[in-house]
C-alpha positions as CSV (number, residue, x, y, z in Angstrom):
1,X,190.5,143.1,13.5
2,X,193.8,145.5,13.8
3,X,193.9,147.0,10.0
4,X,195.3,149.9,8.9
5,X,192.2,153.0,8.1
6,X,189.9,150.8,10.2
7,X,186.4,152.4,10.3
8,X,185.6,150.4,13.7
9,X,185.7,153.6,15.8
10,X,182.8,155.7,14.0
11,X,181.1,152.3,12.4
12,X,178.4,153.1,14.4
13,X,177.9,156.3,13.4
14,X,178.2,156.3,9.9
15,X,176.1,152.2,9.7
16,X,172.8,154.7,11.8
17,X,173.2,156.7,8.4
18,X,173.7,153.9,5.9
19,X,171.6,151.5,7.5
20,X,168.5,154.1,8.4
21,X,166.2,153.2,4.4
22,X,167.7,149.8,4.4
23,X,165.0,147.6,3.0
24,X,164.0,144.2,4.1
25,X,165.9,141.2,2.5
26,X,168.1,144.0,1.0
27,X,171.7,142.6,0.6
28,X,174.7,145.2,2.2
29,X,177.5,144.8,0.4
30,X,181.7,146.1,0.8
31,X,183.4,145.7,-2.0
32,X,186.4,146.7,0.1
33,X,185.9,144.6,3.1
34,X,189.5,144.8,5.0
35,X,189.4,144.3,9.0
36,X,185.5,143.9,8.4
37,X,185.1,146.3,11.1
38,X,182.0,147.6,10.2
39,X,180.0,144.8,8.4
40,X,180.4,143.1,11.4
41,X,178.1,145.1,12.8
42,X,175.3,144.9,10.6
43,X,172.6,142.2,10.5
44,X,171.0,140.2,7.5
45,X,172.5,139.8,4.0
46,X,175.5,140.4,3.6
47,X,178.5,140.6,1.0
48,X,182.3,141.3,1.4
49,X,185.0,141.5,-0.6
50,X,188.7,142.1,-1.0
51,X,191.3,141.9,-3.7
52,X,193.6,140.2,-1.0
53,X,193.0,136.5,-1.0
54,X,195.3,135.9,2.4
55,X,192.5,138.2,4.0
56,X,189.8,136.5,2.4
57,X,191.4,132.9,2.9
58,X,191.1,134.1,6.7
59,X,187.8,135.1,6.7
60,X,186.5,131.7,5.3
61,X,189.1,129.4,7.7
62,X,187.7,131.2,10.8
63,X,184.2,130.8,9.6
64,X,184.7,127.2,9.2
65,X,186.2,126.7,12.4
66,X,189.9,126.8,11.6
67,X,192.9,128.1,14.3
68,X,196.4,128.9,14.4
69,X,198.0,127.6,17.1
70,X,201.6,128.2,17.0
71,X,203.1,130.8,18.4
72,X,204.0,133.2,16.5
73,X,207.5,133.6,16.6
74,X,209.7,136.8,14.5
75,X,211.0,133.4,13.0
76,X,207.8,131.4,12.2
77,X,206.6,135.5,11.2
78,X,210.0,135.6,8.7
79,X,209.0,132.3,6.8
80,X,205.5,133.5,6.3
81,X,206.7,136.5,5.0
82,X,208.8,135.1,2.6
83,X,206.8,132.8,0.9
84,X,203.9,135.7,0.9
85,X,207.2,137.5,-1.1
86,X,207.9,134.7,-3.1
87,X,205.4,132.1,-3.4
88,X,207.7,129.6,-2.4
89,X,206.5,127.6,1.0
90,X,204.5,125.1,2.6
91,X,202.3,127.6,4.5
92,X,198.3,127.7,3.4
93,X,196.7,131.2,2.5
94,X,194.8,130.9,5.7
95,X,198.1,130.2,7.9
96,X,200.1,133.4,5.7
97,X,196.8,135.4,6.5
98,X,196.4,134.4,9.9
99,X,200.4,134.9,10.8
100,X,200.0,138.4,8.3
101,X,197.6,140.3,10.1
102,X,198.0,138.8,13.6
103,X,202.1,139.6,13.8
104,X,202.5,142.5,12.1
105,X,202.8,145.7,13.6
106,X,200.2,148.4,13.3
107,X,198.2,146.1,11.1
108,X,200.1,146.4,8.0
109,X,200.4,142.4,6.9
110,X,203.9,142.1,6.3
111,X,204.8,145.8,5.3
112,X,205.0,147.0,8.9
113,X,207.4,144.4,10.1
114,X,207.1,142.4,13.1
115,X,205.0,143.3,16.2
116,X,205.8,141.4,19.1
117,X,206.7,142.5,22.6
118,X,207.5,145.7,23.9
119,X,207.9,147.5,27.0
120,X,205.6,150.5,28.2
121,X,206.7,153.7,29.9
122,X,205.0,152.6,33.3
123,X,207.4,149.2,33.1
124,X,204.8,146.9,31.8
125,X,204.9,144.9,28.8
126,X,202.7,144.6,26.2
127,X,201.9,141.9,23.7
128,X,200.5,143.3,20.6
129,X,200.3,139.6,19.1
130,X,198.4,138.3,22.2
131,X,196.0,141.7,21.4
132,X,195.7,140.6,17.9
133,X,194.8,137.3,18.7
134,X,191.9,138.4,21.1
135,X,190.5,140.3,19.1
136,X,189.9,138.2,16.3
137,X,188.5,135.6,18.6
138,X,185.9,138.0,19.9
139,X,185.3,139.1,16.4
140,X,184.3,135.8,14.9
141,X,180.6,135.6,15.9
142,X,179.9,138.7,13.9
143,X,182.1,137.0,10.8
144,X,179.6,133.9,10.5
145,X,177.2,134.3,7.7
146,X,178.7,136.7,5.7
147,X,179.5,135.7,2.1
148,X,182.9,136.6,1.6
149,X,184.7,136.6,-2.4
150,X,188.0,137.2,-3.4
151,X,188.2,139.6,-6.3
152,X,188.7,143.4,-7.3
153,X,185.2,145.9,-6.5
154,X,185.3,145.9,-10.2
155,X,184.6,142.0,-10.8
156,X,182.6,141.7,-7.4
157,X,178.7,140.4,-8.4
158,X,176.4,142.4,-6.9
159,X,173.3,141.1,-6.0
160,X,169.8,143.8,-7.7
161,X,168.7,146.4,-5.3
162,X,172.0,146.2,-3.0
163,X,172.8,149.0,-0.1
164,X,176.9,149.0,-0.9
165,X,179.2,151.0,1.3
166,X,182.9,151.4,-0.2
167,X,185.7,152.5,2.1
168,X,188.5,152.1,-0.7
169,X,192.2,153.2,-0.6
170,X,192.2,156.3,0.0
171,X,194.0,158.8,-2.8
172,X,197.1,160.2,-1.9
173,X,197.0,158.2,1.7
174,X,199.3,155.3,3.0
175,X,198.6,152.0,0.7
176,X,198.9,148.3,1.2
177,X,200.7,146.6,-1.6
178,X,197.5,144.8,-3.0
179,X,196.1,148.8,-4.1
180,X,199.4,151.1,-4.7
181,X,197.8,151.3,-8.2
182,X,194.3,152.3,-7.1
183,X,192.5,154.6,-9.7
184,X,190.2,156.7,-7.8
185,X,188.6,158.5,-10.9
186,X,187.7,155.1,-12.3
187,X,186.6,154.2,-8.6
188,X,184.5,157.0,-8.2
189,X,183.1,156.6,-12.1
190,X,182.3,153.2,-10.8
191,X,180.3,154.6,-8.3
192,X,178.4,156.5,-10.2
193,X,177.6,153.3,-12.6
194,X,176.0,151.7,-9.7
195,X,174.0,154.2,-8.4
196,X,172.3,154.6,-11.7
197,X,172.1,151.1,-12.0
198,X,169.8,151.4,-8.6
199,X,172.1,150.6,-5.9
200,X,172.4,152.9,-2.7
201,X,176.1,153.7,-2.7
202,X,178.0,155.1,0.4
203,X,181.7,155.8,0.0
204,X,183.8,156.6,3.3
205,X,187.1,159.5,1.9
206,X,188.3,162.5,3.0
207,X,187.5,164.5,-0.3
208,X,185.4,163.3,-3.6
209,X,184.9,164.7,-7.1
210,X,182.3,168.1,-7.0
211,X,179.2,166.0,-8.0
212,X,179.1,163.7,-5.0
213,X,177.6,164.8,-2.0
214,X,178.7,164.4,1.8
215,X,176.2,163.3,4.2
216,X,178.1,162.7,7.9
217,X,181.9,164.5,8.8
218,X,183.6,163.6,11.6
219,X,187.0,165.1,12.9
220,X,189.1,161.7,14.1
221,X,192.8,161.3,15.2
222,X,194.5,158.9,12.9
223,X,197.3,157.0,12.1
224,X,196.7,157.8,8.0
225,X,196.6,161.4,7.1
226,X,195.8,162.7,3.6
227,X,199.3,163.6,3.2
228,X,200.7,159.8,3.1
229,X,202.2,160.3,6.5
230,X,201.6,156.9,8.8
231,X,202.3,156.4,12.4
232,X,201.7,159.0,15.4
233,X,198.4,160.5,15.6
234,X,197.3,163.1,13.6
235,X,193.8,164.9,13.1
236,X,191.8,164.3,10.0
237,X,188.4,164.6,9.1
238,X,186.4,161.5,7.7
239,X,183.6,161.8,4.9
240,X,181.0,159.6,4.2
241,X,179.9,160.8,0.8
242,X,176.8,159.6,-1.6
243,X,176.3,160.4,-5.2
244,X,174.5,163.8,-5.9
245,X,173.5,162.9,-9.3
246,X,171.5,159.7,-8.3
C-alpha cells in the first residue's frame, strides 16, 4: 500500500537479512506495521501492529472480505476527513481508513490533502486513486493470515522467542499525526528490553544511539529526508540496525 517511508522498495533486501536464523514456528512481528509492505512478504507467523486504528480497521475489513465501492469523490474524501477530525459522522473506521489512505495524496491519510486526477507532462492523465485502489487489491493475498492489533509497540503482546523488526517514526523526519510525540530514546530503550528479554530485534533508521550496531546500508532516493523535508526526491541512506549489547 501507498504510505509514506514505505520500506517496500529494499523489503527484500533487508527481510534476506532478518529472515536468514529465523526459526521454525518462530512468530515475526512489527510493532509498527503501516503500508505492511514488508510483512507481506514474509511467510508463517505473523504479528502486526499500529497505533492507528483506521489502518488497522482496514487491514481486518479487507481480510474479511469487505470493499469500498464508491467512488471516491474530493466531496465523499471531505466528509471522511471531517469526521476523522471530529468524530462526528456516520462513516465506519474501515470506510474513514479505506477513503484515508486510498484518496490522499502521497499517502499521507488525510494530512496530504486530496489526490485525485492530474495531468502528465506527455498529456496523459493519471489517476492516483485508481493506483491506490489497485494496489491494495493486488496486495490482499499477502494480508490474509496475519494477526493484526491496534495498540502502541509499547502495549503490543509479544509472543516468547519472537524475530521483531521495528521501522518506527523516524526522529527528526516527517510524522503522521498518530506519532508527532514519538520518544525515540524510550523507543530505542525499548529495544534494548526486548533483546534481553530474548527476542531478535531489527530496527530500520537512519542513525541509532552508539551501542546499537548496523548490519545492511543502502543509499535510496526518498520522499522523507532526515531533515523533515517531504516531497521531491532526495538521497538518504537507510540503516537497518540490531542491538550490539545482546
Amino acid at each position: 500500500m501507498k504510505y509514506m517511508g514505505s520500506k517496500n522498495r529494499i523489503a527484500k533486501e533487508i527481510l534476506a537479512i532478518i529472515l536468514r536464523d529465523r526459526k521454525d514456528d518462530q512468530w515475526y512481528v512489527e510493532p509498527f506495521v503501516g503500508g505492511a509492505n514488508v510483512i507481506d512478504k514474509v511467510d508463517g507467523l505473523r504479528l502486526g501492529a499500529d497505533n492507528n486504528k483506521y489502518l488497522i480497521a482496514l487491514y481486518k475489513g479487507l481480510q474479511e472480505g469487505l470493499s469500498f465501492k464508491t467512488e471516491i469523490t474530493k466531496g465523499l474524501y471531505s466528509l471522511a476527513r471531517n469526521q476523522y477530525n471530529t468524530n462526528l459522522g456516520t462513516f465506519s473506521d474501515f470506510e474513514i481508513g479505506y477513503i484515508g489512505y486510498m484518496g490522499s495524496a502521497n499517502g499521507r491519510f488525510y494530512e496530504g490533502g486530496y489526490s485525485g486526477k492530474s495531468n502528465t507532462k506527455i498529456g496523459t492523465v493519471r489517476d492516483y486513486i485508481a493506483e491506490s485502489i489497485n494496489g491494495i487489491n493486488k496486495q490482499i493475498p499477502q494480508l490474509l493470515g496475519i494477526k493484526f492489533d491496534y495498540c502502541s509497540y509499547q502495549d503490543l503482546i509479544i509472543p516468547v522467542d519472537s524475530l521483531i523488526y521495528c521501522d518506527p517514526p523516524y526522529k527528526n523526519t516527517k510524522a503522521y499525526a498518530t506519532s508527532r510525540d514519538f520518544d525515540s530514546d524510550l523507543f530505542w530503550e525499548w529495544c534494548r528490553d526486548k533483546t534481553k528479554q530474548g527476542h531478535t530485534v531489527f530496527i530500520s533508521e537512519y542513525q541509532a544511539p552508539e551501542d546499537f550496531t548496523c548490519v545492511w546500508q543502502k543509499e535510496v532516493k526518498s520522499s522523507i529526508s532526515a531533515n523533515s523535508v517531504t516531497g521531491g526526491s532526495v538521497k538518504t541512506v537507510e540503516r537497518l540496525f540490531t542491538y550490539a549489547d545482546a
